[in-house]
N, C-alpha and C positions, 0 to 999 in steps of 0.2 A: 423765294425759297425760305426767309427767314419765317415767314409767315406760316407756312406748313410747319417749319419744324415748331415754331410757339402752337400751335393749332396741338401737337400731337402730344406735346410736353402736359398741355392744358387739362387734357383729357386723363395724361396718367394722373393724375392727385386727386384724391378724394375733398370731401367738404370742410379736413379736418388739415390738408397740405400737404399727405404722406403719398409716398407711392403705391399707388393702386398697381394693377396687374400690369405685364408688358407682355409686348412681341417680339420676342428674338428668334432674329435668323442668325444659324449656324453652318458656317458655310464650311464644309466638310465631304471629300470623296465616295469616306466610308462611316456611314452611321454606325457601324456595329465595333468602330474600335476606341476603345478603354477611355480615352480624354473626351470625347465626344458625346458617348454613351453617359460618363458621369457631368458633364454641362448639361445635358437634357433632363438628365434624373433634378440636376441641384436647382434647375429653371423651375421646372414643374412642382419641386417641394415647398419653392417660395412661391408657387401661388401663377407663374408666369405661362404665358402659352409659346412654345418653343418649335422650329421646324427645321430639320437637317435640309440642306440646300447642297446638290450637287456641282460644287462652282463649274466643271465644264459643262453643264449643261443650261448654263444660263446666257443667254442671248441680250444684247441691249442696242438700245436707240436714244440716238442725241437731237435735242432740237431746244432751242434758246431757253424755253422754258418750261418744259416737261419731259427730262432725259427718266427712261425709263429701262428697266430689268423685266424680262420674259423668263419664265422657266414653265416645262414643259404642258406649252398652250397657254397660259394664263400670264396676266402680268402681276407682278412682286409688288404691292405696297401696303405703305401701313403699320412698316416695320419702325421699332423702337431704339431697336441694338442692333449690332451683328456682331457677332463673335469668329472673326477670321481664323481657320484651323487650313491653312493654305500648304500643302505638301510642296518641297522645294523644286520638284519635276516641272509646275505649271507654276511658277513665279509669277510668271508676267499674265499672264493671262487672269489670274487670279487676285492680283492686281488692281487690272484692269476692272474687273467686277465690282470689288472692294472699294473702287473711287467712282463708281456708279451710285453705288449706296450712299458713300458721301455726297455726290453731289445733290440723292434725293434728302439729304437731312437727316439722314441715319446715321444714330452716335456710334462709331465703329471701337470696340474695346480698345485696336490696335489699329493706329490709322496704317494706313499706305504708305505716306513716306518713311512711316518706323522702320515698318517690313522690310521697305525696299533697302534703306541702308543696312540693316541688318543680314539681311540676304547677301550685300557683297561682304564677302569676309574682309581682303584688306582696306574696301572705305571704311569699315566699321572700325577696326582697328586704328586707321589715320582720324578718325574724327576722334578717338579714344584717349591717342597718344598726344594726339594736341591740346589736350585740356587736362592732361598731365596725371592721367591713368597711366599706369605701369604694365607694361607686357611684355612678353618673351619675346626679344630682338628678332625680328621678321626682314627679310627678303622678299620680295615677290618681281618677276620677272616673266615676259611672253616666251625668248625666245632668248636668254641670255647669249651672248658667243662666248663670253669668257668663262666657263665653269666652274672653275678655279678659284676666282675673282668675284665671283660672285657668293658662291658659299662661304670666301675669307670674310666677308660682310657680316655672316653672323656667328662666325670663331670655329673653334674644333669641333670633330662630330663627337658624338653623335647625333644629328639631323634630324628634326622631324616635318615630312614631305607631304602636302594638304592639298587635295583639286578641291579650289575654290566650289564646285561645287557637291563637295562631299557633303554628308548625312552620315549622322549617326555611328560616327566613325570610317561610315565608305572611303576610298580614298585616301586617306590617312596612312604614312609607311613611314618607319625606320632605316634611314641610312645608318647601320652603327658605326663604320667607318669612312674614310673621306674616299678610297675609290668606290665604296656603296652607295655615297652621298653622288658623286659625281656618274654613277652609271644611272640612278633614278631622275636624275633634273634632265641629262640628256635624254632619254628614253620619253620622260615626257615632252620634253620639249619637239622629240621627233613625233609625236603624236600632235601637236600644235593644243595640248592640254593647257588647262590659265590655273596655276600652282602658285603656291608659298610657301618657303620653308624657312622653319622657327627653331629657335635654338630648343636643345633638349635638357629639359628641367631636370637632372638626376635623383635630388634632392624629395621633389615629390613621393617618390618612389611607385610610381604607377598609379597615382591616385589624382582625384579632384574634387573638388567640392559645386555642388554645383546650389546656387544659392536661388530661391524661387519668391520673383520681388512683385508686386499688388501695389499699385501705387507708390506711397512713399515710404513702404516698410518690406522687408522680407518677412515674407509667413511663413517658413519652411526651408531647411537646409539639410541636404545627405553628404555624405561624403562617398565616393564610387573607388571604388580600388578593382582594379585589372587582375583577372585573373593570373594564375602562375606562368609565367613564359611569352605573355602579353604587357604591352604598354599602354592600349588601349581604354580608359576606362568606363567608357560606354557602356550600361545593362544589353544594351541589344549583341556586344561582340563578348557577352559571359560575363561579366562586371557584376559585382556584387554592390550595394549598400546598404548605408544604416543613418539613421540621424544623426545630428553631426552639433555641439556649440558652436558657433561662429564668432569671433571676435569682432569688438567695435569697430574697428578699424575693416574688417571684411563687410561687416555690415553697410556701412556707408560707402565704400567704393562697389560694392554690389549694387546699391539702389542709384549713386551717384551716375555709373555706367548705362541704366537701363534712363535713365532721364538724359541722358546725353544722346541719346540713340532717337528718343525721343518715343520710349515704350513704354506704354500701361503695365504690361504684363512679360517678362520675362523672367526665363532662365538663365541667371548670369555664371559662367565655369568660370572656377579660377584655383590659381593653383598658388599651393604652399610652399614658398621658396627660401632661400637664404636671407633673401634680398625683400623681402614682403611679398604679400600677394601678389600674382599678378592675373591678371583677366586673358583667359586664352580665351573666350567665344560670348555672343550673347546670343539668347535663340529667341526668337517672336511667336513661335509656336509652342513652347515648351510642351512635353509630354507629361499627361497629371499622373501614369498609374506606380512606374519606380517613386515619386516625391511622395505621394498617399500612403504609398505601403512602407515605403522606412519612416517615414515622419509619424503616419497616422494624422495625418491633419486634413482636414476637408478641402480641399484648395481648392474643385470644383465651387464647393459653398462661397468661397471666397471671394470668388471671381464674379459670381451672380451678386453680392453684397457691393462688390465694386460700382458695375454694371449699373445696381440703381443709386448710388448716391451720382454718379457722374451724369445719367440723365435727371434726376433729380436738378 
């Protein structure tokens, strides 16, 4: 295996050492939406030949020394990069694909075990808080009995109530008092739902920054404030933003958080408190068109800049 990938490394540099063209695969549901569309556009301007790859529609095969990926009739090789855009629906499955790629020698932007801890919200947080990141005092429980006892864990309400596998804000609800807090934890819990619920940042005032880290620097930061009568501050639930300073201190535990996680490329939230920042999420997929259009910064180009110093 080391051999293919030296073989393939070989061939991208020219006579002079530089990076000649690449193949990346972009592994993506939907070609036609905005983070996707602009990775294609930023491959192709630097010169690269690029191909949207439909992760459920990709097939694979293991055997000691030629695991291989199929997509529709043909078999996948050859590839340089892969750029994982993995939707949180197909986790695992997607995955699953992603460490196929690795195991053929494809440098993946965003390995698999990044994703995957990422993906769980409270390991993501317990790897975070143990290496002495700050974040909004969290609960997470299956099936609590005591309800009481359990939200006294993260003080008065008002509560905020997270299904581990929310999106984008999905999932996501306000307890603003403690019989609100305590009718939503039981309610899920009678659905057998997997939840966290985190103290609520007043202070913030409905807003977050969400900071967009490329290796060992942040390129890019907005800040998202929640529309009128929402705590939300997601663009997809009416959220608005605008570019944002970031302070030194946000800046390093931004990038510090996305190397702890063990990601190339994230979107790290974190919110503006009394008490300093604290990291509410990290994302492994980040969305490029909200960060582009408040920033105005190419972050797609960025990302393809990455891409070849790392195979490189």
């Amino acid at each position: 295996m080391e051999d293919a990938r030296d073989t393939r490394t070989a061939r991208l540099k020219d006579a002079r050492g530089t990076i000649a063209a690449m193949r990346i695969a972009i592994l993506s549901r939907n070609s036609k939406l905005y983070s996707t569309r602009r990775l294609v556009e930023a491959a192709r301007a630097a010169g690269h030949e690029v191909r949207v790859i439909d992760t459920l529609r990709c097939y694979m095969t293991l055997s000691q020394s030629n695991p291989e990926i199929h997509y529709r009739g043909r078999s996948l090789k050859a590839f340089h990069a892969v750029i994982p855009r993995i939707g949180a629906s197909v986790t695992n499955y997607g995955l699953a694909v992603l460490r196929q790629f690795e195991m053929m020698g494809v440098h993946a932007l965003n390995n698999s075990t990044g994703i995957a801890r990422s993906r769980d919200k409270f390991r993501s947080l317990q790897l975070l808080a143990r290496r002495g990141i700050d974040l909004p005092i969290t609960a997470f429980g299956d099936r609590p009995g005591d309800t009481k006892d359990f939200l006294s864990l993260i003080g008065d309400a008002p509560h905020v109530i997270k299904l581990i596998e929310g999106t984008q804000g999905r999932g996501v609800v306000l307890g603003e008092n403690a019989k609100a807090s305590e009718s939503l934890v039981e309610a899920f819990s009678d659905l057998q739902a997997h939840f966290l619920v985190q103290e609520f940042i007043g202070e913030a005032a409905g807003a977050d920054v969400r900071c967009f880290v490329i290796g060992s620097r942040v390129v890019a930061a907005m800040r998202r404030q929640a529309k009128a009568g929402e705590f939300r501050s997601n663009l997809h639930r009416g959220g608005t933003a605008i570019a944002v300073k970031i302070t030194p201190q946000e800046r390093r535990i931004a990038v510090r958080a996305a190397k702890i996680l063990g990601l190339s490329v994230a979107g790290v939230d974190l919110l503006r408190s009394s008490r300093g920042p604290l990291i509410m999420e990290v994302n492994s997929s980040p969305g490029l068109e909200g960060i582009e259009r408040a920033t105005g910064v190419d972050v797609a180009g960025l990302i393809v800049e990455h891409i070849q110093g790392a195979v490189k």
